[in-house]
C-alpha positions in Angstrom: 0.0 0.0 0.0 1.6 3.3 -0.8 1.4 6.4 1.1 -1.0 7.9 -0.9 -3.6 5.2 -0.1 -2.2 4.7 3.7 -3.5 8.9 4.2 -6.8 8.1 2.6 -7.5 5.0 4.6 -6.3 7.5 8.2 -8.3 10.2 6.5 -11.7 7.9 6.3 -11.1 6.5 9.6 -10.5 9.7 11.5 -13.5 11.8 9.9 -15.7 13.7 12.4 -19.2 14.1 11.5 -18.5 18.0 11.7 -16.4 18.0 8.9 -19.0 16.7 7.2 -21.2 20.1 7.7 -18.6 22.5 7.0 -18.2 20.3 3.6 -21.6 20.7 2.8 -21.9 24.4 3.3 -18.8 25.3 2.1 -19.4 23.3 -1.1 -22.5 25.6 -1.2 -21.0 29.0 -1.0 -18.6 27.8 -3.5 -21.6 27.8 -5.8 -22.9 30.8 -4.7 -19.3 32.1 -5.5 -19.7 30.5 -9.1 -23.3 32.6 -9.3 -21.5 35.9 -8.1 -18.7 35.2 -10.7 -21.1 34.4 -13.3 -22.8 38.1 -12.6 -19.8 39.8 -11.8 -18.0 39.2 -14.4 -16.8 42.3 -15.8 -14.5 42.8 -12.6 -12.4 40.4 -13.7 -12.5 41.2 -17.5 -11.5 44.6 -16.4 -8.2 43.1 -14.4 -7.4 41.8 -17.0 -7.6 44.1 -19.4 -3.7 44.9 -19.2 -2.9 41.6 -19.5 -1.2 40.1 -22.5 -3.4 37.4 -22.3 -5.5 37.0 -25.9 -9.4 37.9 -25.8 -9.8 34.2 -26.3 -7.5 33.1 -22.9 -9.5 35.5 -21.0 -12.5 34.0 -21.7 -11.4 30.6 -21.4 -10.5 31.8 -17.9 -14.0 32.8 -17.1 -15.6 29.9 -18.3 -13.5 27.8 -16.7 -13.7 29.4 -13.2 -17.6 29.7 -13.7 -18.0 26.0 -14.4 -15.2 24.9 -11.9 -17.1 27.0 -9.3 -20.8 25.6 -10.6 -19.9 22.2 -10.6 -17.0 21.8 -7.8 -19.7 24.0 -5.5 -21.8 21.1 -6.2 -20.2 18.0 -6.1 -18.1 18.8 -3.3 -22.0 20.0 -1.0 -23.3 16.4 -2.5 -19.9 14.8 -1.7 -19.6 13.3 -4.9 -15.8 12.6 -6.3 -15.1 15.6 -3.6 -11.1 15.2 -4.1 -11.4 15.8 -8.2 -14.2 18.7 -7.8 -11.3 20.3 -5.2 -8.7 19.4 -7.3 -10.2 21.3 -10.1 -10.8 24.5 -7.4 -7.3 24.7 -6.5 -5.5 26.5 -9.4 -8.2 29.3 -9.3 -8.0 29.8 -5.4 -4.2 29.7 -6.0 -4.6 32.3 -8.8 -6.8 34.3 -6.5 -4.7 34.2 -3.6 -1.7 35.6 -5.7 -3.6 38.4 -7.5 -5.0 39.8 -4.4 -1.7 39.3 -2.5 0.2 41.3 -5.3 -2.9 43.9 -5.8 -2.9 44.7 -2.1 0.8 44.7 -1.5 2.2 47.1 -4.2 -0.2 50.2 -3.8 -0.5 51.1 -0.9 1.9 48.3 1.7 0.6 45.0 2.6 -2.6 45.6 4.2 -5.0 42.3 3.6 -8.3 42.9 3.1 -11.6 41.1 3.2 -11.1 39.4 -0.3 -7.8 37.8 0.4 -8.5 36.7 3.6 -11.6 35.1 2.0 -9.3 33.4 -0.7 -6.8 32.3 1.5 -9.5 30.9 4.2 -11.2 28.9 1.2 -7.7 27.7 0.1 -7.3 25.7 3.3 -10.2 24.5 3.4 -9.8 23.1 -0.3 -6.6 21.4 0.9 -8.5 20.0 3.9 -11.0 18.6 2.0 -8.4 17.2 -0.4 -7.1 15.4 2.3 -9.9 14.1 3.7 -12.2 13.3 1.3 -16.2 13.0 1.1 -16.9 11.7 4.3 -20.2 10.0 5.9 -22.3 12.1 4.8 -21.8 12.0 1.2 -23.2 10.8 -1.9 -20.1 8.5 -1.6 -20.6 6.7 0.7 -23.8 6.1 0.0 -22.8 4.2 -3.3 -20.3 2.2 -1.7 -22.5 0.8 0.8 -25.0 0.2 -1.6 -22.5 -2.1 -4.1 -21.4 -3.5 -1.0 -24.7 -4.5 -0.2 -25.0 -6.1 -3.9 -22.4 -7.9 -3.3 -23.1 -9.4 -0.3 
């Protein structure tokens, strides 16, 4: 068994229920975040503006963070392949915490604000829940038990 498996197996054994809940909501406000983006999403066409990023990039971008946020917001509530849906999160939420870390830092001194802290709080949660997975409560575990009741 290699590590990778050994952590998963501590992870699933070592779940509180709690976890669980946060899981849940927090896959829900990364929906509503997906939603907001959706609306909102001038801001970011507006950052980029000066970017030498091609018209076509930028919105590859924002239909890629729109469906990540859509989708991952909702797989990781239902806890349905929670790892992947996070997996998918992480390179905006890594992107996020480095634009707002540069954006607050050069103007006026490093003075973090509401939307970094945000972004960096919702980056370690994503790495929690890459670590420890769907949980109890979660669409599955609800599969496995019910092939494992096939099978038996």
């Amino acid at each position: 068994m290699n590590a990778l498996q050994k952590l998963e197996r501590w992870a699933d054994t070592h779940h509180p229920k709690w976890i669980d809940i946060v899981r849940i909501f927090f896959g829900l406000f990364i929906f509503y975040k997906g939603i907001s983006f959706i609306q909102n999403n001038d801001a970011l066409m507006s950052l980029m503006q000066g970017s030498m990023f091609a018209a076509f990039a930028k919105l590859s971008v924002i239909h890629y963070i729109a469906f990540s946020h859509l989708v991952g917001g909702i797989l990781i509530a239902a806890g349905l392949i929670t790892r992947v849906a996070v997996i998918f999160q992480l390179p905006i939420l890594i992107g996020a915490v480095i634009l707002n870390l540069f954006q607050v830092s050069f103007p006026q001194g490093f003075n973090p604000n509401a939307e970094l802290q945000l972004s960096v709080i919702t980056l370690l949660l994503l790495i929690v829940f890459l670590f420890y997975g769907s949980g109890k409560l979660s669409l599955d575990e609800y599969i496995r038990n019910s092939k494992s009741k096939e099978y038996a």
